[in-house]
C-alpha positions in Angstrom: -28.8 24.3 11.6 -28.5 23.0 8.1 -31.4 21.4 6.3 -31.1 18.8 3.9 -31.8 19.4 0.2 -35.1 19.3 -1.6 -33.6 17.1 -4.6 -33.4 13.4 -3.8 -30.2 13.2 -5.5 -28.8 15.5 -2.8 -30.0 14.0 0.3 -26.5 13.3 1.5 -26.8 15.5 4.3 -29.1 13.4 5.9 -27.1 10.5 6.7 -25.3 13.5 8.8 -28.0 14.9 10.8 -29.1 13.3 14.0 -32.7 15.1 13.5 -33.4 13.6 10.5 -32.8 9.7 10.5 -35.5 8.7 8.0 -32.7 7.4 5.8 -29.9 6.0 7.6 -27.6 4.2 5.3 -27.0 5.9 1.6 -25.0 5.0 -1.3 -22.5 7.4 -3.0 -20.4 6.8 -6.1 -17.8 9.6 -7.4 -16.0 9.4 -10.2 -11.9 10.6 -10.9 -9.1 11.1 -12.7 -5.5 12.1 -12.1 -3.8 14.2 -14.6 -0.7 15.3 -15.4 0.4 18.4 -16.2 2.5 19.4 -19.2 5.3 22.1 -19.5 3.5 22.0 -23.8 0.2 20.2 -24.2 -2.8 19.6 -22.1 -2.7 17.7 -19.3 -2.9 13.8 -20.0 -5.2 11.8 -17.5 -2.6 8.9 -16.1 -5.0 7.5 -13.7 -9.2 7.4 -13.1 -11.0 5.6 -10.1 -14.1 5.0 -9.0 -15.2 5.9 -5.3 -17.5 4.5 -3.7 -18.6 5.8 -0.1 -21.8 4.1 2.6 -22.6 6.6 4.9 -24.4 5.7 8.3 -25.4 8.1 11.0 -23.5 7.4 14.6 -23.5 8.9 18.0 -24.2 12.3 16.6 -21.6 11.8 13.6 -20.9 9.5 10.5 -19.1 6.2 9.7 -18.3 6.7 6.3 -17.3 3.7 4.7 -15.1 4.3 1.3 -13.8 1.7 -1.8 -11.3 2.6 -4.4 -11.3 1.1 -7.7 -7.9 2.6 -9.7 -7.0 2.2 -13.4 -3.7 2.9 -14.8 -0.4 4.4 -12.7 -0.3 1.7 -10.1 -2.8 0.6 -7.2 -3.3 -0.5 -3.5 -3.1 -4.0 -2.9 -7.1 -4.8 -1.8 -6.0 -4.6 2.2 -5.5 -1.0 1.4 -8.5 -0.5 -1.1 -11.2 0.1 1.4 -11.9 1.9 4.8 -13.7 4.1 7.5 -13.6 7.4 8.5 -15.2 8.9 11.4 -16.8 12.0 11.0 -18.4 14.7 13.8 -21.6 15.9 13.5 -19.9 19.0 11.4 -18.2 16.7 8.8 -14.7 17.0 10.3 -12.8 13.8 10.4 -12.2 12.5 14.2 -10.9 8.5 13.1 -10.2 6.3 10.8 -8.4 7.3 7.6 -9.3 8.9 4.9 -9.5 7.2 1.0 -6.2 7.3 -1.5 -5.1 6.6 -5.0 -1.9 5.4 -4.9 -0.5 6.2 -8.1 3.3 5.2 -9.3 5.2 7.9 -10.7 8.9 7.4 -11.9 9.2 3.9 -9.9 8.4 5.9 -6.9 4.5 4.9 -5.8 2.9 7.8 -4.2 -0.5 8.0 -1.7 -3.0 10.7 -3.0 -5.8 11.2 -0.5 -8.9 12.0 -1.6 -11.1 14.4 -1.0 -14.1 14.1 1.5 -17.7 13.9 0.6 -18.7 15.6 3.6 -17.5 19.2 3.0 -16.2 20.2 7.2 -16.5 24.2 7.0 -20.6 24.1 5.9 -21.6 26.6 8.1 -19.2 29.6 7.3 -20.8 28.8 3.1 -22.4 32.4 2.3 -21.8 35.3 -0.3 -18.3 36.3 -0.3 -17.3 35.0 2.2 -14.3 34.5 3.8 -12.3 32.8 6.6 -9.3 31.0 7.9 -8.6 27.4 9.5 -4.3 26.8 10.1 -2.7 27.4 7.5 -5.3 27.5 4.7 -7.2 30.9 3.8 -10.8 29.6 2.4 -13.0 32.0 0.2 -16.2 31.8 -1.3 -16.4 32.6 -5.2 -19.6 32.5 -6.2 -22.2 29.9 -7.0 -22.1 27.4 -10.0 -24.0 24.6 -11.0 -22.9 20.9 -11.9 -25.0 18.5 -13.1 -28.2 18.8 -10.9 -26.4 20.8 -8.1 -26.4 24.4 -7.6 -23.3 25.0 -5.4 -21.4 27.2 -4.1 -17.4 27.3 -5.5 -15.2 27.3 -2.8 -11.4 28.0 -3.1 -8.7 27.3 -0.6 -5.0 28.5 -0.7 -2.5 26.1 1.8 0.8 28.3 3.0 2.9 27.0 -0.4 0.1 29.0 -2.7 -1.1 25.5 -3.7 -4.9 26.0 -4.7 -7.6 23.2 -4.0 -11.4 23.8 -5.3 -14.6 22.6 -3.7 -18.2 22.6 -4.6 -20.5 22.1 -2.4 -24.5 21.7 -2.8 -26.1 24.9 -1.8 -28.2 24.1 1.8 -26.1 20.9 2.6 -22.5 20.1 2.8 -22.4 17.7 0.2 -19.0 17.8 -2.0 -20.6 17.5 -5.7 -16.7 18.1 -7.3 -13.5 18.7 -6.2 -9.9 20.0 -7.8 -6.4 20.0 -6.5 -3.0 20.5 -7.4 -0.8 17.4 -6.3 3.1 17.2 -6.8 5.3 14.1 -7.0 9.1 13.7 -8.0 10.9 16.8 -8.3 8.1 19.2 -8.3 6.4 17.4 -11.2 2.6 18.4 -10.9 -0.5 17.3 -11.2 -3.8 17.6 -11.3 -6.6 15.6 -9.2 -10.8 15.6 -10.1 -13.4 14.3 -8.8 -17.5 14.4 -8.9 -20.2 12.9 -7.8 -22.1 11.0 -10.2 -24.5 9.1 -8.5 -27.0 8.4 -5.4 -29.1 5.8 -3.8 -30.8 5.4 -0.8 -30.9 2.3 0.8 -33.8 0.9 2.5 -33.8 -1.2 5.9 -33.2 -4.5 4.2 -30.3 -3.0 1.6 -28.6 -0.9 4.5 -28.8 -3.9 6.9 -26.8 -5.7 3.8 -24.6 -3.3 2.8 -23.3 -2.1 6.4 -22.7 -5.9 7.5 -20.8 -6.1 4.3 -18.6 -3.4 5.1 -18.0 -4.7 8.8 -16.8 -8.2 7.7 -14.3 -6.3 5.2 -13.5 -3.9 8.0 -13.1 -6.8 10.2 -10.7 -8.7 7.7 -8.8 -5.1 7.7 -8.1 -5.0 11.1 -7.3 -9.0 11.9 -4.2 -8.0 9.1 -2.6 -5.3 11.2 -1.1 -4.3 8.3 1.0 -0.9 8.7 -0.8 2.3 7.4 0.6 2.5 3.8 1.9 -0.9 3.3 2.0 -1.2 -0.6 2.9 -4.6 -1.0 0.5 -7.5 -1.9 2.0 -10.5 -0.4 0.3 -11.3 2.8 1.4 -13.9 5.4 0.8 -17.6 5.7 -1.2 -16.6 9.0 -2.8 -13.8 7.2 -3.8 -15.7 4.3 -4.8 -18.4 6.8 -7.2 -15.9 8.6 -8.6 -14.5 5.6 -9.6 -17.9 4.0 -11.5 -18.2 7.1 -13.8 -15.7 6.3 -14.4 -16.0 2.7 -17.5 -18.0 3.1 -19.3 -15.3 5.0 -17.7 -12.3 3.1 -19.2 -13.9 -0.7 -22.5 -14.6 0.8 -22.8 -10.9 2.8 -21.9 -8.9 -0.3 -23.8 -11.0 -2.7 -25.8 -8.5 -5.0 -24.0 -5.7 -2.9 -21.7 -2.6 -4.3 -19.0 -4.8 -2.4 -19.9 -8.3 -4.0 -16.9 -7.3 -6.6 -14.5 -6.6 -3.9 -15.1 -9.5 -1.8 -14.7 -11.6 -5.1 -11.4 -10.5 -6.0 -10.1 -10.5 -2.6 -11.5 -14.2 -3.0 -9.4 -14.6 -6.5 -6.6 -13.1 -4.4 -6.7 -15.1 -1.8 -6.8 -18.4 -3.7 -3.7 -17.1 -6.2 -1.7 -16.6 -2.8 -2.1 -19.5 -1.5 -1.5 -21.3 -4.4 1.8 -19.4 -4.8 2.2 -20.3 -1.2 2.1 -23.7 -2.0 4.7 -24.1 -4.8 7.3 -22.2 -2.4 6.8 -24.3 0.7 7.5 -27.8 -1.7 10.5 -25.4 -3.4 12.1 -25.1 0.3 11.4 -28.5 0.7 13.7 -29.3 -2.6 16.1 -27.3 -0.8 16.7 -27.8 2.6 19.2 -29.9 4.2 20.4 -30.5 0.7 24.1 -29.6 -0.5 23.9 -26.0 -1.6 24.4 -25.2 -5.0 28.3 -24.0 -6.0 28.7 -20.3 -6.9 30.7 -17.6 -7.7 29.9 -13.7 -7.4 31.8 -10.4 -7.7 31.4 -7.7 -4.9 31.4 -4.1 -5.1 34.6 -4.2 -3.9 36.0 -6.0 -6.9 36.8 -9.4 -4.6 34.7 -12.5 -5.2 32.2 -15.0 -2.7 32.1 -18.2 -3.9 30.9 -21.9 -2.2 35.0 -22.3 -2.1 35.5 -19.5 -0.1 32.7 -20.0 2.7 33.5 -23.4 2.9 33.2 -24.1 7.2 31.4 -21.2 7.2 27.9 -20.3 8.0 26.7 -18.0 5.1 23.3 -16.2 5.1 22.5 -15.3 1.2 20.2 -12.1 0.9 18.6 -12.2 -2.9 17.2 -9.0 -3.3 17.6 -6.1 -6.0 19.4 -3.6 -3.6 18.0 -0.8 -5.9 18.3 2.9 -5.2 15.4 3.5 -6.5 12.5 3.9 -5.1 14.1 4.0 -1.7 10.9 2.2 0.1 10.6 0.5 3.3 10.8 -2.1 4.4 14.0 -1.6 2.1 14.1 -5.5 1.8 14.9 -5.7 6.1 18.6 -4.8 5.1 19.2 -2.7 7.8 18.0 -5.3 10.6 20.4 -7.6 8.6 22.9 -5.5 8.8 22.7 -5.7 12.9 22.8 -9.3 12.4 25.9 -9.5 10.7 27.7 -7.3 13.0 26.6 -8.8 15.9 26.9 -12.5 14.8 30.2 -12.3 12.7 32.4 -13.0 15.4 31.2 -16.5 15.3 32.4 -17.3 11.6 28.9 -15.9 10.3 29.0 -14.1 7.0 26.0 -11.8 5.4 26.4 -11.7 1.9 23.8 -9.3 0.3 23.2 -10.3 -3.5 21.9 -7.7 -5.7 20.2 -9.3 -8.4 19.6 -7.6 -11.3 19.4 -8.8 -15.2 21.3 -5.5 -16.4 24.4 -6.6 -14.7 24.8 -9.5 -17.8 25.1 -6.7 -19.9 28.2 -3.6 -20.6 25.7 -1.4 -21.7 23.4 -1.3 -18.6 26.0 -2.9 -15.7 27.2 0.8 -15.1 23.9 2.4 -14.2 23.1 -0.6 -12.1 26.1 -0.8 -10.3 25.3 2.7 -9.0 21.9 1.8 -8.5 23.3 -0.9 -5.9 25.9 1.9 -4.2 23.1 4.3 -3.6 21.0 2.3 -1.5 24.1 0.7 0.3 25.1 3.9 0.7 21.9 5.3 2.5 21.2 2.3 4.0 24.9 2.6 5.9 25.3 -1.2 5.1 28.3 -3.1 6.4 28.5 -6.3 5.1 29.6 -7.0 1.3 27.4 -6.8 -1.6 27.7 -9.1 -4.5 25.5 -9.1 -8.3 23.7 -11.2 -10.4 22.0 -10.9 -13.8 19.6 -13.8 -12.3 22.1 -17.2 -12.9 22.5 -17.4 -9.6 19.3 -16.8 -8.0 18.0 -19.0 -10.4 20.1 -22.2 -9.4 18.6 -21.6 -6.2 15.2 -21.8 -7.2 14.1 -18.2 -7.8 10.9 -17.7 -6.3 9.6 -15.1 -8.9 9.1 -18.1 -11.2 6.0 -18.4 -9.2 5.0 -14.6 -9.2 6.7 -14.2 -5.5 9.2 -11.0 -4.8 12.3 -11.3 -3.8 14.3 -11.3 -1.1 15.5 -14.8 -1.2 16.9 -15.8 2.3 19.2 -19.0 2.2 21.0 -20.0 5.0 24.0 -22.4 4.4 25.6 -24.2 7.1 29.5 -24.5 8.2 28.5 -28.4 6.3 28.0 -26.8 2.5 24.1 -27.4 3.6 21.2 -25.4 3.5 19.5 -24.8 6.4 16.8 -22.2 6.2 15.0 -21.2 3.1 12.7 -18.1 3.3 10.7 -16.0 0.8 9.7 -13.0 1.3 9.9 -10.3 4.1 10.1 -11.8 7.8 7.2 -10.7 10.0 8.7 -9.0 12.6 8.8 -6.6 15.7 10.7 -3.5 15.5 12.5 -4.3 18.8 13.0 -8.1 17.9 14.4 -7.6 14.6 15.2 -10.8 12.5 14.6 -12.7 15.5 13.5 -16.0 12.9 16.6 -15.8 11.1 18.9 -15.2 13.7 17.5 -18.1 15.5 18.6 -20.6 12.3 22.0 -18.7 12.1 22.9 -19.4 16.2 21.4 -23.3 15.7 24.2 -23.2 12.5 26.7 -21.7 14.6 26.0 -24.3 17.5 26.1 -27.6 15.4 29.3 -26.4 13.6 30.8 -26.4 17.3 29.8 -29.4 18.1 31.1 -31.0 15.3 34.4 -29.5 15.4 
């Protein structure tokens, strides 16, 4: 059996051990950087974060309860900022998730996971030692101390001879710092470190506080059912609605908590959102059932769409930057529009996608944007015709990013030169269901052009 540490700074091990439940809830806070390595130079830190981990004993295990706080290269939106993983009485993780850095490297954002503070292979830590779990080989180098630590160095090799470093307090299987080697883009490396910096135990009162505070954010998490890795901010008129709920509790459970800043800016969020939220709905409201506006855009076909041309026609406009790059789902929904223009364009429907893009108002640029737009119709297998704008257009339909929305930009104009359906943003949907929203509006277009025939 392990025992826990003499040193109260190193007491992490108890929250793990059923036989010792003197202190049951403990604080941890790590410290990190993300560097990038140079082919000439040093490597330049791009990102640090903070982590901060509340550990609780459980059934024989540990819910470990984790918040990231990034600077520079990119970050999770705050759904994705926080979490639990559930660890066995060994350390290894059995649920849950374990904490990231999402950092953004050449317009392509990348998840980093972070290392555990629970170190899994404990028991095999001796002299020399040496052993094997898959396809990592594990080896014991020697002992080192950091900071207050004595610890043993650990190094582990994976199958692609990419080396990771652990050190782990001597007695315990606390992780006092941790190296790896992490690779984005085309084999572009880099480095990621991490050490513990501080501890605290809490008592009853403070751990009572501290763990509610982390159930009402995990609680939050969950009523989202946002998909694992989502990167975008935006959240849902229900979603905002659900979270607003909940505020009140949230600021008063974290109050003078580790968490109080979280709760706060996820209150600041919240507020911006809906806000934003706001000035779209009474933009839609300008819009709809209103003459659309005229225009006229070229396709990548060299042929133009224009209000002349779809006149008795019912024409679904898809503003969006239809960039190759980064290639990221949801990939604006294109390829659930493209099912919907194949399956409705029998019945006079057209799907015009518009790539909009301010580098198309220029010779210089218009080139590499063009191919930007070719590239993702390209892997994307799209159908229906693409058209570009350096913004004119978009904006005479009331560009949403005017009020710190994304694009897309769904308009829906009737067979009557009206428009019918307004929509910002990404359509919550089912994979099986599709664009079953917008395709609802399109067969109520198709139906009163019919009828008035």
């Amino acid at each position: 059996m392990l025992h826990p540490l003499r040193s109260p700074r190193c007491l992490f091990v108890l929250l793990l051990l059923v036989t010792q439940p003197l202190l049951a809830v403990d604080e941890y806070h790590y410290s990190g950087k993300l560097l990038q390595v140079e082919r000439r130079g040093d490597p330049q830190v791009v990102k640090q974060f903070d982590l901060y981990c509340l550990g609780r004993s459980d059934d024989g295990g540990t819910r470990l309860f984790f918040s990231v706080d990034e600077r520079g290269g990119g970050a999770w939106a705050w759904p994705e900022r926080f979490g639990e993983s559930v660890l066995n009485a060994g350390g290894k993780r059995v649920g849950g998730r374990p904490a990231h850095v999402l950092h953004t490297f050449q317009d392509t954002k990348y998840p980093v996971e972070l290392p555990s503070p629970v170190f899994e292979h404990a028991d095999r830590l001796s002299a020399n030692a040496v052993w094997k779990v898959g396809e990592r080989d594990w080896e014991v180098r020697g002992q080192k101390k950091i900071g207050d630590h004595n610890c043993w160095q650990v190094a582990a090799v994976d199958k692609f001879g990419r080396p990771q470093s652990y050190f782990v307090a001597t007695g315990s299987n606390l992780v006092v710092a941790a190296e790896r080697r992490v690779f984005m883009g085309r084999g572009d490396e880099f480095r990621l470190q991490i050490e513990l910096t501080a501890w605290k135990p809490l008592g009853e009162d403070d751990g009572k506080q501290a763990t509610d505070a982390a159930d009402v954010l995990l609680q939050i998490q969950s009523g989202l059912e946002r998909a694992e890795g989502t990167t975008r901010p935006e959240l849902s008129e229900g979603q905002l609605a659900g979270v607003s709920s909940k505020l009140e509790g949230l600021l008063a459970v974290t109050k003078g908590t580790r968490l109080g800043p979280l709760a706060e800016a996820i209150s600041r969020d919240v507020r911006s959102q809906q806000d934003r939220d706001g000035n779209l709905s009474r933009l839609a409201q300008r819009f709809l059932g209103q003459p659309a506006p005229a225009f006229s855009l070229p396709t990548l076909q060299r042929k133009t769409v224009s209000s002349d041309s779809q006149k008795g026609r019912v024409t679904v406009l898809h503003f969006w930057e239809y960039r190759g790059e980064p290639l990221e789902e949801p990939y604006g929904q294109v390829g659930y529009l493209d099912y919907l223009a194949n399956r409705r364009g029998r019945f006079d429907v057209d799907v015009i996608g518009v790539a909009v893009n301010e580098d198309f108002g220029t010779p210089a640029t218009s080139g590499t944007a063009l191919r930007s737009v070719r590239k993702l119709r390209d892997f994307m297998n799209l159908s229906y015709p693409i058209a570009t704008d350096a913004g004119d257009i978009v904006r005479q339909f009331g560009d949403p990013r005017q009020f710190k929305a994304e694009l897309p930009l769904w308009v829906v104009v009737g067979a009557d030169g009206k428009i019918a359906h307004y929509h910002v943003g990404n359509y919550q949907i089912k994979a099986d269901e599709g664009l079953q929203e917008l395709d609802a509006v399109v067969v109520k277009a198709v139906r009163e052009q019919r009828t008035s025939e």
